[in-house]
C-alpha positions as CSV (number, residue, x, y, z in Angstrom):
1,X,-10.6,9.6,4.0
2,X,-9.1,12.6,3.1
3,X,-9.2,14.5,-0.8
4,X,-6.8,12.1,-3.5
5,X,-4.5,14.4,-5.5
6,X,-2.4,13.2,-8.4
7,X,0.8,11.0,-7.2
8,X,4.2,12.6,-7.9
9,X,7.2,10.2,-8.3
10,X,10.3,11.2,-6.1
11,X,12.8,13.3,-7.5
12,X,14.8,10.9,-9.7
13,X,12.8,7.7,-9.1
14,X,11.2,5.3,-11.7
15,X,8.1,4.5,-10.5
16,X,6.7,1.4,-11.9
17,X,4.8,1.6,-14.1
18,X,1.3,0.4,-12.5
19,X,2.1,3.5,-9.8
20,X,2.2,6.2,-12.3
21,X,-0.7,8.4,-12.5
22,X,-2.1,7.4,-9.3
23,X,-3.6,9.9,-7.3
24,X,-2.2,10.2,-4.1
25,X,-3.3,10.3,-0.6
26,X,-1.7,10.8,3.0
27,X,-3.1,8.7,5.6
28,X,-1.8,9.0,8.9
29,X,0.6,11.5,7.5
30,X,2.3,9.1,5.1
31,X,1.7,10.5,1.4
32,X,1.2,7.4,-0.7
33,X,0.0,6.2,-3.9
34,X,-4.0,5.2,-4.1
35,X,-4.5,1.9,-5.7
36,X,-7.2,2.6,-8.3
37,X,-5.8,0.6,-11.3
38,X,-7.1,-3.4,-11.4
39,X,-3.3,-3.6,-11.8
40,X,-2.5,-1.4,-8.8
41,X,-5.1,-3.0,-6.9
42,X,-3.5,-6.8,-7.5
43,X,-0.4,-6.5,-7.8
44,X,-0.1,-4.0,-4.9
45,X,3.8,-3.6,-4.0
46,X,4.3,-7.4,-5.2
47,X,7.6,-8.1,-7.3
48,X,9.1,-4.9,-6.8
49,X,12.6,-4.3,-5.1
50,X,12.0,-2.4,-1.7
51,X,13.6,0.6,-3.7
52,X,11.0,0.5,-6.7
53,X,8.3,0.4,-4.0
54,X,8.6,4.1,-2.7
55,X,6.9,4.7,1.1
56,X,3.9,2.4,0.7
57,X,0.3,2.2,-1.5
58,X,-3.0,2.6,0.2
59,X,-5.8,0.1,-1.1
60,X,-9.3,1.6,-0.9
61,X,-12.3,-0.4,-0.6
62,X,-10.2,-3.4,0.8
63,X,-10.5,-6.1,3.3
64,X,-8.0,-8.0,2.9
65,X,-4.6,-8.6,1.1
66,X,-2.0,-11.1,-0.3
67,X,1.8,-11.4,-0.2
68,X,2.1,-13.4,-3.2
69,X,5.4,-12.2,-5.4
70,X,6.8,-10.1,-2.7
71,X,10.1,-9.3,-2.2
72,X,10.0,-7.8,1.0
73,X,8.2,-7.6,4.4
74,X,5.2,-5.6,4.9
75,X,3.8,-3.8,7.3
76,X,-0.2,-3.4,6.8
77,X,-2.7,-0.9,8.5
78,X,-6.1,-1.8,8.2
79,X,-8.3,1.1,8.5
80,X,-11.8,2.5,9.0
81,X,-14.1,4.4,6.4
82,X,-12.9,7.7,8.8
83,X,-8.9,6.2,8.1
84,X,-8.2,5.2,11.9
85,X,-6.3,2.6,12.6
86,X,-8.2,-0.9,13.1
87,X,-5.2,-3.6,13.2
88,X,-1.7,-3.6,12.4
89,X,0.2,-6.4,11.2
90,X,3.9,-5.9,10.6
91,X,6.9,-7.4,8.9
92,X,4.5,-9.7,6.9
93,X,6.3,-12.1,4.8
94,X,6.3,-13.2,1.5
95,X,3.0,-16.2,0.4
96,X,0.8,-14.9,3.3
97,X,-2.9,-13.9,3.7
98,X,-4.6,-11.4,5.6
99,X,-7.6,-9.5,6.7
100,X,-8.9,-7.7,9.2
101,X,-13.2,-7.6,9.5
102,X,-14.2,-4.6,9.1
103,X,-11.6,-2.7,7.7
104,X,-12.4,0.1,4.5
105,X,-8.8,0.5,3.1
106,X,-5.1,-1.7,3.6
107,X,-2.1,0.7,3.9
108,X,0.8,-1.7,2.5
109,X,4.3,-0.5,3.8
110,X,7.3,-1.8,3.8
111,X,8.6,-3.3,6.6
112,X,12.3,-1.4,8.0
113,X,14.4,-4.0,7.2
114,X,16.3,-6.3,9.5
């Protein structure tokens, strides 16, 4: 995975307050907060508005993840230790579980609406 630096809000946003402060990372070319917060880490992108949630969070040293409280559809890329792409499992609903074996780190995004 690639260096963290800090996360910077976009211009005129208000970043919740669990993404503040976060460093941030670019996997795949997508720069992203880095849940590192026991609050990042479980609540994720979970009751937030699409809007609030900004272009994703990446969730190191995870397995697995939950859809409990969303509002929105995701789209999750499970990835290696070296941040390739293992599975991806898109527009994810709301009250669902998943994991994918193997996987180092869970890229949540949001799902382009329908």
């Amino acid at each position: 995975m690639e260096r963290l630096r800090t996360h910077r809000p976009r211009p005129g946003s208000r970043d919740p307050r669990r993404l503040r402060g976060l460093p941030s990372a670019a996997p795949l070319g997508v720069p992203v907060p880095v849940a590192t917060t026991p609050a990042a880490r479980l609540l994720g992108l979970a009751l937030l508005d699409r809007e609030r949630a900004g272009p994703g969070l990446l969730i190191p040293r995870c397995g697995s993840v939950h859809t409990v409280g969303m509002r929105f559809e995701l789209d999750l890329l499970f990835l290696d230790r070296a941040g390739r792409v293992l599975e991806l499992r898109r527009s994810l609903g709301p009250g669902r579980l998943a994991r994918c074996r193997g996987a180092a780190a869970v890229l949540e995004l949001p799902s382009p609406g329908r």
